[in-house]
C-alpha positions as CSV (number, residue, x, y, z in Angstrom):
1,X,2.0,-10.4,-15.2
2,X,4.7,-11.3,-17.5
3,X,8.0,-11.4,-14.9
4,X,7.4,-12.5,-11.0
5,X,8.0,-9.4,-8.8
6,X,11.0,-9.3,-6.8
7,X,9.5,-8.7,-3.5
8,X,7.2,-11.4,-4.2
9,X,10.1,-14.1,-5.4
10,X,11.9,-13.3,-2.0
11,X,8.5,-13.8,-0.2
12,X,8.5,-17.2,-1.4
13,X,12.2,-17.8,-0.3
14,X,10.8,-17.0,2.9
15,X,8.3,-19.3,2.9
16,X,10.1,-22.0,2.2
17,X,12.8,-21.4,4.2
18,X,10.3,-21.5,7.3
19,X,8.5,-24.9,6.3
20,X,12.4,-26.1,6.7
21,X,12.9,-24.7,9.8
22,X,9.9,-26.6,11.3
23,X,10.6,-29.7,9.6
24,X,13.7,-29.2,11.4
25,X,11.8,-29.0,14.8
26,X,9.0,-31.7,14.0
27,X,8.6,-34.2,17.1
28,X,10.5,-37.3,17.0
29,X,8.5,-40.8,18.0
30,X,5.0,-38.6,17.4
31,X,2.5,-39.9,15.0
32,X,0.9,-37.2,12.4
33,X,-1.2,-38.1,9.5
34,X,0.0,-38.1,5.8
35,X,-2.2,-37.1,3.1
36,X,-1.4,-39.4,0.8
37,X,0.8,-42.2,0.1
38,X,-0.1,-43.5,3.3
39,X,-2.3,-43.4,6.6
40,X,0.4,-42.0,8.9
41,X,4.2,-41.3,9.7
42,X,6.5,-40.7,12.6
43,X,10.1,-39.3,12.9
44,X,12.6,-41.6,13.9
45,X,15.3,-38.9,12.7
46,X,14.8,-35.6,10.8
47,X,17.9,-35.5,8.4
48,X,20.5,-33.5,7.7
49,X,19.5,-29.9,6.8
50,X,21.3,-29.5,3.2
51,X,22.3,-26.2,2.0
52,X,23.4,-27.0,-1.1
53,X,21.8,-28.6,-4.3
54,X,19.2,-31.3,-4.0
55,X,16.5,-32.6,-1.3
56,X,16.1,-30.1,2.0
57,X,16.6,-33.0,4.6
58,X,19.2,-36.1,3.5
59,X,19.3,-39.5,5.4
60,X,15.9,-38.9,6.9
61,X,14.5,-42.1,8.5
62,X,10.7,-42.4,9.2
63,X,8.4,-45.0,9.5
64,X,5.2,-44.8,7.5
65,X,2.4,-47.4,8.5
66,X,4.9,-49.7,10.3
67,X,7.3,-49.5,7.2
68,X,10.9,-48.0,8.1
69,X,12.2,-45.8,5.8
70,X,15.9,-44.2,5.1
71,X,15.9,-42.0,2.5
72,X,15.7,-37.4,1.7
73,X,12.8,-35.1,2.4
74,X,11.8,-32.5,0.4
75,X,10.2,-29.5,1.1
76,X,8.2,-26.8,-0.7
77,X,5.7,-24.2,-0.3
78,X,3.1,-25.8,-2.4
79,X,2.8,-29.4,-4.0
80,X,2.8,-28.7,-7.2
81,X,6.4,-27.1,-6.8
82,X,7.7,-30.8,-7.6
83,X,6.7,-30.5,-10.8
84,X,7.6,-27.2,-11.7
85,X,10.9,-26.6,-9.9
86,X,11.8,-29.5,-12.1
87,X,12.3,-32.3,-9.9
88,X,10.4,-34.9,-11.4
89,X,13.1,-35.2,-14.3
90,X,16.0,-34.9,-11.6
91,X,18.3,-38.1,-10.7
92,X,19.0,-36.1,-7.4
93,X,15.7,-36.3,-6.4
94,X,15.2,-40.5,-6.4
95,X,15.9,-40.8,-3.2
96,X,12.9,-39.0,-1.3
97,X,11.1,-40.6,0.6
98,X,8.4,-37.7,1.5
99,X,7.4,-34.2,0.4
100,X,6.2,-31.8,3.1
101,X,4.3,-29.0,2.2
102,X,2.7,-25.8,3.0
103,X,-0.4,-25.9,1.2
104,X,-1.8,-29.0,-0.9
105,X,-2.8,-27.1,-4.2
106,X,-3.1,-30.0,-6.4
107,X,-6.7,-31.7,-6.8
108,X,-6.7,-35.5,-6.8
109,X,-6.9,-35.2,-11.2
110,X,-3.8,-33.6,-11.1
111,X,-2.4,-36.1,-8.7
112,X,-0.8,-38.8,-11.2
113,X,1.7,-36.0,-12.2
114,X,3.2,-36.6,-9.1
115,X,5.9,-39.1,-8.0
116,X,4.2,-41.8,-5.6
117,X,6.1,-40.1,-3.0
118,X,4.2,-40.0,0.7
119,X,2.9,-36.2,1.3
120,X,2.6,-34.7,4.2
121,X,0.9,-30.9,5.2
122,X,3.1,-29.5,7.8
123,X,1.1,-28.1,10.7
124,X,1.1,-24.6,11.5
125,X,1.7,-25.8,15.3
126,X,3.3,-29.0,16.5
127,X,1.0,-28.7,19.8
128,X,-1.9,-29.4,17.7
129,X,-2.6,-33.5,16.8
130,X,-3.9,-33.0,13.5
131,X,-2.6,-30.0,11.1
132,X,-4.5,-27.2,11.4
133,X,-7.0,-26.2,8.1
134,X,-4.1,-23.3,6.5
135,X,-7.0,-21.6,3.9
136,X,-8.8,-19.1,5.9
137,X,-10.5,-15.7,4.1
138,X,-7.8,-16.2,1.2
139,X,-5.4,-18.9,0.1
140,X,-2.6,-16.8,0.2
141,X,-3.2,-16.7,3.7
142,X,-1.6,-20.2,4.2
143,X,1.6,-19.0,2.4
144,X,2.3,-15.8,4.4
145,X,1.3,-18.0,7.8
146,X,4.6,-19.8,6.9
147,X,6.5,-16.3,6.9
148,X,8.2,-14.7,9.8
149,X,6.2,-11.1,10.4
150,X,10.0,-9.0,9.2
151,X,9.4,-11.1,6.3
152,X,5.6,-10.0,5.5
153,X,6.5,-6.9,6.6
154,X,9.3,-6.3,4.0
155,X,6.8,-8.2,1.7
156,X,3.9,-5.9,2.2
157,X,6.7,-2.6,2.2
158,X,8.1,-3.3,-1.0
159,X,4.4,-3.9,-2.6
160,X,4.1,-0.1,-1.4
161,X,7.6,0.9,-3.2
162,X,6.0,-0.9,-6.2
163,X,2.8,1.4,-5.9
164,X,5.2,4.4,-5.4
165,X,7.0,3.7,-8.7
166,X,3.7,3.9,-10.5
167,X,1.9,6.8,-9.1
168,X,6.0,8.4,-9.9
169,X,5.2,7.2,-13.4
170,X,1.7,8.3,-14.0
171,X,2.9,11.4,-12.8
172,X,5.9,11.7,-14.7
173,X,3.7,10.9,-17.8
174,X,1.4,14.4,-16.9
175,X,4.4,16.5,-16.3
176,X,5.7,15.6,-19.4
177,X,2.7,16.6,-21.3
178,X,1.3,19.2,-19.6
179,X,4.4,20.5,-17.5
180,X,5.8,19.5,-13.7
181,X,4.2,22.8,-12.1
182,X,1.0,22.1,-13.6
183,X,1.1,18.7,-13.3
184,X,1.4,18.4,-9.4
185,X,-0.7,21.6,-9.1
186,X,-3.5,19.2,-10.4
187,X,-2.7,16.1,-8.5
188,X,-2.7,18.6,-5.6
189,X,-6.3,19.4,-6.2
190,X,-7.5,16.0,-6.8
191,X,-5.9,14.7,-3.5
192,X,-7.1,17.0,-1.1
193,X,-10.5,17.1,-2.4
194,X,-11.1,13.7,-1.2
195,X,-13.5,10.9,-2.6
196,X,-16.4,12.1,-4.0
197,X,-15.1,15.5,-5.0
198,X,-11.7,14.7,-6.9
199,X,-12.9,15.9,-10.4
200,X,-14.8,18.9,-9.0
201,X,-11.0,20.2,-7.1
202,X,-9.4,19.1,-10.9
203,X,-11.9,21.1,-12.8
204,X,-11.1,24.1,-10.4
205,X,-7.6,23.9,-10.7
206,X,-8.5,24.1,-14.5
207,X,-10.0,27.0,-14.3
208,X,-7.3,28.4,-11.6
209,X,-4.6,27.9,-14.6
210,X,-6.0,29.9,-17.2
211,X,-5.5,33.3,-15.0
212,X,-1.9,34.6,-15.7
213,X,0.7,33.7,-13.4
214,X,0.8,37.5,-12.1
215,X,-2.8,37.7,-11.2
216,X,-3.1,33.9,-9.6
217,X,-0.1,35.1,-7.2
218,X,-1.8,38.1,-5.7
219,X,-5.6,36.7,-6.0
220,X,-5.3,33.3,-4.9
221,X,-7.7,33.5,-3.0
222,X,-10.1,35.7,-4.8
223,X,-9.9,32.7,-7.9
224,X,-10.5,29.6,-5.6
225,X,-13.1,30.7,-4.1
226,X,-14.7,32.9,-6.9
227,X,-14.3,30.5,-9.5
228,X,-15.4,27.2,-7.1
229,X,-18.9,29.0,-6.4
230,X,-18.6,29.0,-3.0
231,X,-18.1,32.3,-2.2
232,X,-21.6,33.5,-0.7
233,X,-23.2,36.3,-2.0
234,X,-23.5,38.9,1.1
235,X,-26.5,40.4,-0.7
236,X,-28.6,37.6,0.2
237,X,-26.9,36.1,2.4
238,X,-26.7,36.7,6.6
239,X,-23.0,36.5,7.3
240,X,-22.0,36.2,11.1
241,X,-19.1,39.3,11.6
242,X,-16.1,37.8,11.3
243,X,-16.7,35.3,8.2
244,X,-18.5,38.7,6.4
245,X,-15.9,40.9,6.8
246,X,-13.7,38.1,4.8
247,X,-16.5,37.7,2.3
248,X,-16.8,41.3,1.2
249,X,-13.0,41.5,0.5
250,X,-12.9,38.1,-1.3
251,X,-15.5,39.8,-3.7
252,X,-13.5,43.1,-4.1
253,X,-11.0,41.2,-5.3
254,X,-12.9,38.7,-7.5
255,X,-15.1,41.7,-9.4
256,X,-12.1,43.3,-10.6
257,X,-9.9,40.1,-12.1
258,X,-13.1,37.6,-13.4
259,X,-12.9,37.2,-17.1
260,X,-15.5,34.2,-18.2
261,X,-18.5,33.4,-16.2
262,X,-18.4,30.1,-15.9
263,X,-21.2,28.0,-13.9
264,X,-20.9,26.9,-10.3
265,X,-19.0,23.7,-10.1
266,X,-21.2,21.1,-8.8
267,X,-19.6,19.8,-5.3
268,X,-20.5,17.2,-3.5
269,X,-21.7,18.3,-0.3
270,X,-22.3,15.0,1.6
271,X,-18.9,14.8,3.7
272,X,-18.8,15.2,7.2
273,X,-18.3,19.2,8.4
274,X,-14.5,18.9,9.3
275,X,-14.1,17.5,5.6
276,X,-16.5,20.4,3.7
277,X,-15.3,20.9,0.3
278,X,-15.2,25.3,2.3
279,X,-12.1,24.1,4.5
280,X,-10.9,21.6,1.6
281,X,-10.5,25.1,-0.5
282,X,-9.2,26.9,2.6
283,X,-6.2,24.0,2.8
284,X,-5.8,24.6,-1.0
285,X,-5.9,28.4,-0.3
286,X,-3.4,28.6,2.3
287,X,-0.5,25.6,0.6
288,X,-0.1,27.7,-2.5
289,X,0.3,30.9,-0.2
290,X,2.8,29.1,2.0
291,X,4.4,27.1,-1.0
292,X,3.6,28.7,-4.2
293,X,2.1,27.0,-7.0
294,X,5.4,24.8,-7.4
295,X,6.0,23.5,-4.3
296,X,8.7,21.3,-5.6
297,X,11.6,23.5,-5.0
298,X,11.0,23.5,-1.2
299,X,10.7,20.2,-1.0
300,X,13.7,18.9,-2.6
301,X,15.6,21.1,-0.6
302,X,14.0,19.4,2.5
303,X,15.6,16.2,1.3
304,X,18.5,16.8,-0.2
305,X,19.6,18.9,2.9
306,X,18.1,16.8,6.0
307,X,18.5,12.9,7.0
308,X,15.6,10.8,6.3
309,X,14.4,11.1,9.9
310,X,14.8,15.2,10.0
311,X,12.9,15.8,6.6
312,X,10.1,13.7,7.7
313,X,9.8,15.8,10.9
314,X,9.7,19.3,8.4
315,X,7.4,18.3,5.9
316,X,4.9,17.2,8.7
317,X,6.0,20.6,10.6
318,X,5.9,22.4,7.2
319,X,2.0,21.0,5.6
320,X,0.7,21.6,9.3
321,X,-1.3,24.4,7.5
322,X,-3.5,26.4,10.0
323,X,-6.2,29.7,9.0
324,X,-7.6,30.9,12.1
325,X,-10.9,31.5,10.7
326,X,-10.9,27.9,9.3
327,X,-10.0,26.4,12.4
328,X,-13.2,27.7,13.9
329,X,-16.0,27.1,11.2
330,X,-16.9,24.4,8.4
331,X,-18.7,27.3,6.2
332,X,-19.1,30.8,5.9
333,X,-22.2,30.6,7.6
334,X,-21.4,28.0,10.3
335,X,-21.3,28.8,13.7
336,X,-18.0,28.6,15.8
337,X,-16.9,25.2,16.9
338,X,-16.8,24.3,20.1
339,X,-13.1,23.1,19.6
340,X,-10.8,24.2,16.8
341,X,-10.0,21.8,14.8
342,X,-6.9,21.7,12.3
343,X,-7.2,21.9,8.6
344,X,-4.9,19.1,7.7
345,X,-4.2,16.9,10.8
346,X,-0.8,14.5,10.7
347,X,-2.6,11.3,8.8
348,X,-3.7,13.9,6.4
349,X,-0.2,15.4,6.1
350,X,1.3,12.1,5.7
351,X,-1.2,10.9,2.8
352,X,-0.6,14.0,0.8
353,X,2.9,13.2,1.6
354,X,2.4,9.8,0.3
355,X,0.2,9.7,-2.6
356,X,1.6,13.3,-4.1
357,X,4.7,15.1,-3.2
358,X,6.8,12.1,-2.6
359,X,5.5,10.5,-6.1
360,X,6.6,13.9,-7.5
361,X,10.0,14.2,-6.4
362,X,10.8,10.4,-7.4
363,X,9.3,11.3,-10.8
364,X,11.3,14.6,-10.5
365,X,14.9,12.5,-9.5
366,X,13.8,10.0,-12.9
367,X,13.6,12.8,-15.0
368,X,16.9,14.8,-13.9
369,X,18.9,11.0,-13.7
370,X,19.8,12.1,-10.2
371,X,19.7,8.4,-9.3
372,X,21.0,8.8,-5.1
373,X,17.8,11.7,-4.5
374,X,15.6,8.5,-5.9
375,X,17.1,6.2,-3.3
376,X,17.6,8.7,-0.7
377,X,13.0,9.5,-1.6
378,X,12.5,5.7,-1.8
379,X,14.0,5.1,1.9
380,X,12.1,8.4,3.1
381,X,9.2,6.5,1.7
382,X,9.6,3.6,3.4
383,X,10.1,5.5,6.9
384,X,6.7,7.4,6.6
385,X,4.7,6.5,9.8
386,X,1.5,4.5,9.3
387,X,-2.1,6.5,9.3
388,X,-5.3,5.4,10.6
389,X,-6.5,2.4,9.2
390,X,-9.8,2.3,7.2
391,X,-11.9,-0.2,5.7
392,X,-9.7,-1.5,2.6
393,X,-7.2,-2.1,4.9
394,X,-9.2,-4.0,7.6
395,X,-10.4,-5.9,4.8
396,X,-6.9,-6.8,3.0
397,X,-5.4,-8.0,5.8
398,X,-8.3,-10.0,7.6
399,X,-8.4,-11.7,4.0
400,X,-4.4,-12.0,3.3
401,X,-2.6,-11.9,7.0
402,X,-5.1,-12.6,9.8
403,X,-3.9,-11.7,13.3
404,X,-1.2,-9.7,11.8
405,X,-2.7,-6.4,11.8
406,X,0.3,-4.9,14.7
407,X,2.6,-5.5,12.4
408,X,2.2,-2.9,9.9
409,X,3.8,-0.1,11.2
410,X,4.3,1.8,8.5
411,X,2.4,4.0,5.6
412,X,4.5,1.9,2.9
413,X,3.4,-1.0,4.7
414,X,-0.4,0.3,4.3
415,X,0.1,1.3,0.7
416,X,1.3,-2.5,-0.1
417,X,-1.9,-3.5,1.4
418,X,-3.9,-1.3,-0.9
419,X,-1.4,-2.3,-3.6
420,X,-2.6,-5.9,-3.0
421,X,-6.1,-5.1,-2.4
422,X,-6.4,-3.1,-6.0
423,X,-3.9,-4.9,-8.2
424,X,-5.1,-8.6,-7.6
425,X,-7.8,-8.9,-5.0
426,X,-10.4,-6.0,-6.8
427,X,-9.1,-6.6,-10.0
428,X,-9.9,-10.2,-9.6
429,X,-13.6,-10.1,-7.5
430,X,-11.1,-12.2,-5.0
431,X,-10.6,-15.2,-6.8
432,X,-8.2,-16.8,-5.3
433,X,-7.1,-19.2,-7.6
434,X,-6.4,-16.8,-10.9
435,X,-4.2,-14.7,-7.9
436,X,-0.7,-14.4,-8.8
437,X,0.6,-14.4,-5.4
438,X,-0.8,-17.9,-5.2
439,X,-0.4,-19.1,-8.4
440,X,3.7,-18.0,-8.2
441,X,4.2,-18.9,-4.4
């Protein structure tokens, strides 16, 4: 990364701003060890806090090993901030008489590039007698410990607007080259056929294009399920009543508008029933009925003409997509379920909100310069509700922000976590130390 993020810049402002605030409340006439440059210290007064240029704390007084000492404290998120916020070639700085930190990341070779100043980790608690050990799963840990949960909140939401901007880029890329209808027609596909079946929806909404636009509006149907291979053959095939009566007119339709015979496309069938790539088609079946093949007309409406709040509540209300046959079955040959079940229940709703229609109306609002539709999508984004958690996101924040799990109340929220997760922790196998967030906080 060439330039420091800005969420990630005010993180650290956070940060630091908290280590200051519990120097500020650090015990008086209490002893805590130093890390170096002595055994131990007490407080015999804290300072003045200083706002302005120079040392956190002035006019300290401590006493180190017996010693009394008047003098400034300085404090900073890491150690080896000394060195590179430039204080080591600072006359304002001679007069400190110890650094309090965060996190100790210098290793004792790096140590003579220090000033012999006294160091001291500052405790997570004050009730504890000894600092508590800050590196847990992931050093970063340490750093958003320091950080009040608005802050990591705000931290984690803006990672998400970040990941917003570049799905809205990616996608802005394919609407360019292949056009904005046909571009979100395809993301459309690949998002709702779910992991292990993305290429298999893209490849049918391949084949869905090359019908003229005529035909695909009065056989939508007939084409999705005629071209995915899904559509049983009632020839050799027992249908129960209901789901053979829709069969027989599927393939009245799809004998008289085929042009190419093309191979079934090879699904993965391994998902559980409620997910079956038959009720993934239905939901693709039914959206392009209710919304037409560009549904990006309906849905800038929805913003431009509702408060953020409102137009949350109608795209929810307006992607609650319902077939009463699919409600009742997993396959054409399934029997009824005991309970009907929705094809695209509110999580799913708000992660095709997420990862496709909100992308493609802030990639829409780029292209037309309509700069107030991006902010007014980028605040929408960042009022999404959260979804169910899932593994990624158990395992990012166990690793980054342990205990902090309530505090992500939000789908931005959870899309800075998987912004995290995919942008540093996967892309580096977790190692720590080559992590920007703790090489720049």
């Amino acid at each position: 990364m060439n330039e420091v993020p800005l969420f990630l810049a005010e993180a650290s402002m956070y940060c630091e701003l908290a280590l200051q605030e519990s120097w500020s409340m650090i015990p008086k006439d209490r002893t805590f060890p130093l890390h170096a440059g002595g055994k131990e210290f007490r407080v015999i007064s804290r300072g003045t806090w200083n706002h302005d240029a120079g040392p956190d704390f002035l006019n300290a007084k401590i006493e180190i090993d017996g010693k009394i000492l008047t003098g400034d404290v300085e404090i900073h998120c890491k150690t080896s901030h000394w060195a590179t916020h430039g204080h080591h070639n600072d006359p304002m700085y001679q007069n400190v008489i110890l650094h309090a930190v965060g996190i100790n990341d210098l290793s004792p070779a790096n140590a003579p590039k220090l000033p012999l100043i006294p160091l001291f980790i500052l405790p997570e608690n004050y009730d504890e007698t000894t600092p508590s050990p800050l590196q847990k799963d992931g050093l970063c840990s340490a750093f958003f410990a320091r950080m009040p949960d608005t802050a990591i909140h705000k931290f984690v939401s803006d990672a998400g607007l970040e990941r917003l901007q570049a799905k809205s880029g990616k996608l802005l890329s394919e609407m360019i080259s292949k056009g904005t209808k046909d571009a979100l027609i395809m993301r459309l596909f690949e998002q709702i056929g779910i992991p292990g079946n993305r290429a298999q929806f893209k490849q049918l909404a391949q084949r869905l294009l090359t019908y003229e636009k005529e035909v695909r509006e009065k056989y939508i149907h007939a084409i999705l399920w005629g071209e995915s291979g899904c559509l049983p053959d009632p020839a050799k095939t027992t249908l129960p009543h209901e789901a053979a009566a829709i069969v027989n007119e599927l393939w009245n339709q799809w004998w008289q508008i085929r042009r190419v015979h093309f191979d079934p496309i090879q699904f993965s069938h391994h998902s559980r029933p409620l997910n079956s790539v038959s009720r993934r088609i239905a939901i693709l079946s039914e959206f392009i009925r209710n919304f037409s093949e560009n549904p990006l007309p309906v849905m800038l409406d929805v913003i431009r003409e509702n408060n953020v709040d409102d137009a949350i509540r109608i795209f929810i209300r307006k992607l609650n997509i319902s077939d009463p046959f699919w409600q009742k079955h997993t396959s054409f040959i399934s029997a009824e379920l005991k309970n009907p079940a929705v094809l695209l229940g509110n999580d799913r709703i708000i992660e095709l909100l997420v990862d496709v229609i909100i992308p493609a109306i802030h990639a829409y609002s780029s292209v037309a310069g309509e700069f107030k539709l991006t902010a007014k999508v980028e605040s929408l984004f960042l009022a999404m509700p959260k979804t169910a958690s899932n593994k990624t996101l158990r395992e990012i924040t166990n690793r980054c922000f342990p205990g902090k799990e309530s505090i992500f109340k939000t789908a931005a929220a959870q899309q800075g976590l998987l912004h995290i997760h995919k942008t540093w922790c996967e892309k580096l196998a977790c190692n720590c130390k080559a992590c920007p967030i703790c090489q720049l906080v």
